[in-house]
Steps between C-alpha positions, in 0.01 A plus 500: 500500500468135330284375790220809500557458091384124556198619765375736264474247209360246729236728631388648100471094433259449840319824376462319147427174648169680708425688234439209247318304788261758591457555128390099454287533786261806376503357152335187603185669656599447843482844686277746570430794683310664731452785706342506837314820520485817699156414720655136547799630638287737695295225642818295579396230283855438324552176742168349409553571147864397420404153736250429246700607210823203626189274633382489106828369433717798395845604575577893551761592347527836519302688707510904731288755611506835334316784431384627159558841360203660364748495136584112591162353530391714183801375317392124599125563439549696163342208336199638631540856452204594274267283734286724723614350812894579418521799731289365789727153448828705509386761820413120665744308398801836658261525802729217760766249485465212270685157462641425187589138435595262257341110528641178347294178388395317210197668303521777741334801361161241479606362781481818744206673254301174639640583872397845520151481342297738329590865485116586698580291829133408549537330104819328668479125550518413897864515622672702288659808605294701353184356634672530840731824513341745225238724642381610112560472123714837590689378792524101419793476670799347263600541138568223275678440167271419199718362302863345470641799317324730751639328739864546417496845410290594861801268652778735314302847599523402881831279560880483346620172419693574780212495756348163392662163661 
């Protein structure tokens, strides 16, 4: 009883421990995250992608493949909901598996805003991922944070503290 008394305190304090650490790492600005979208996946473009994403300099830390409920990716796009676009964006965004993942570097949400390139992929600089994988404004391949705060509270829809490393 004293020894599984001991484990369980030692395991609350290495829960605590990652807890505060992944805390100090979002509030410095240094994750982000993004989405890989249905047609990528599709086009089996999730390779190319994530090599340019860790070529660019930035670590994955959390990262799976998943589908999104039609009542999932409305929840996460309900920031847009009065947009004309919201239910084409939501039937798209349900339509196929997507990967979710959360990316670590200094200044990253400018940092991978500047790596994907413009939303309209033939507006995106040359060699981005947009200007290589998206095939339209509509299907441009990846989502990106906008900002820091966005890009915590995208993190916290998709992951548990307990799937980040």
């Amino acid at each position: 009883m004293g020894i599984k008394k001991v484990e369980g305190e030692m395991l609350d304090h290495e829960n605590k421990m990652m807890e505060k650490f992944r805390k100090e790492r979002e509030n410095k600005g240094n994750i982000t995250f993004t989405m890989i979208k249905p047609e990528a996946v599709a086009a089996n473009n999730i390779g190319g992608i994530l090599k340019m994403i860790e070529d660019a300099g930035f670590r994955i830390s959390a990262i799976k493949k998943v589908f999104l409920s039609k009542e999932r990716a409305a929840s996460f796009y309900e920031v847009h909901k009065e947009r004309p676009f919201y239910a084409e964006l939501v039937d798209y965004m349900s339509g196929g598996p997507i990967i979710a993942a959360i990316l670590e570097k200094n200044n990253a949400v400018a940092d991978f805003r500047k790596l994907i390139g413009s939303t309209n992929p033939e507006e995106a600089a040359e060699g981005t991922i947009r200007k290589i994988y998206a095939t339209s404004v509509g299907e441009n391949a990846v989502h990106g944070s906008d900002s820091d705060e966005n890009a915590i509270i995208e993190s916290n829809f998709h992951f548990s503290s307990e799937e980040r490393f």
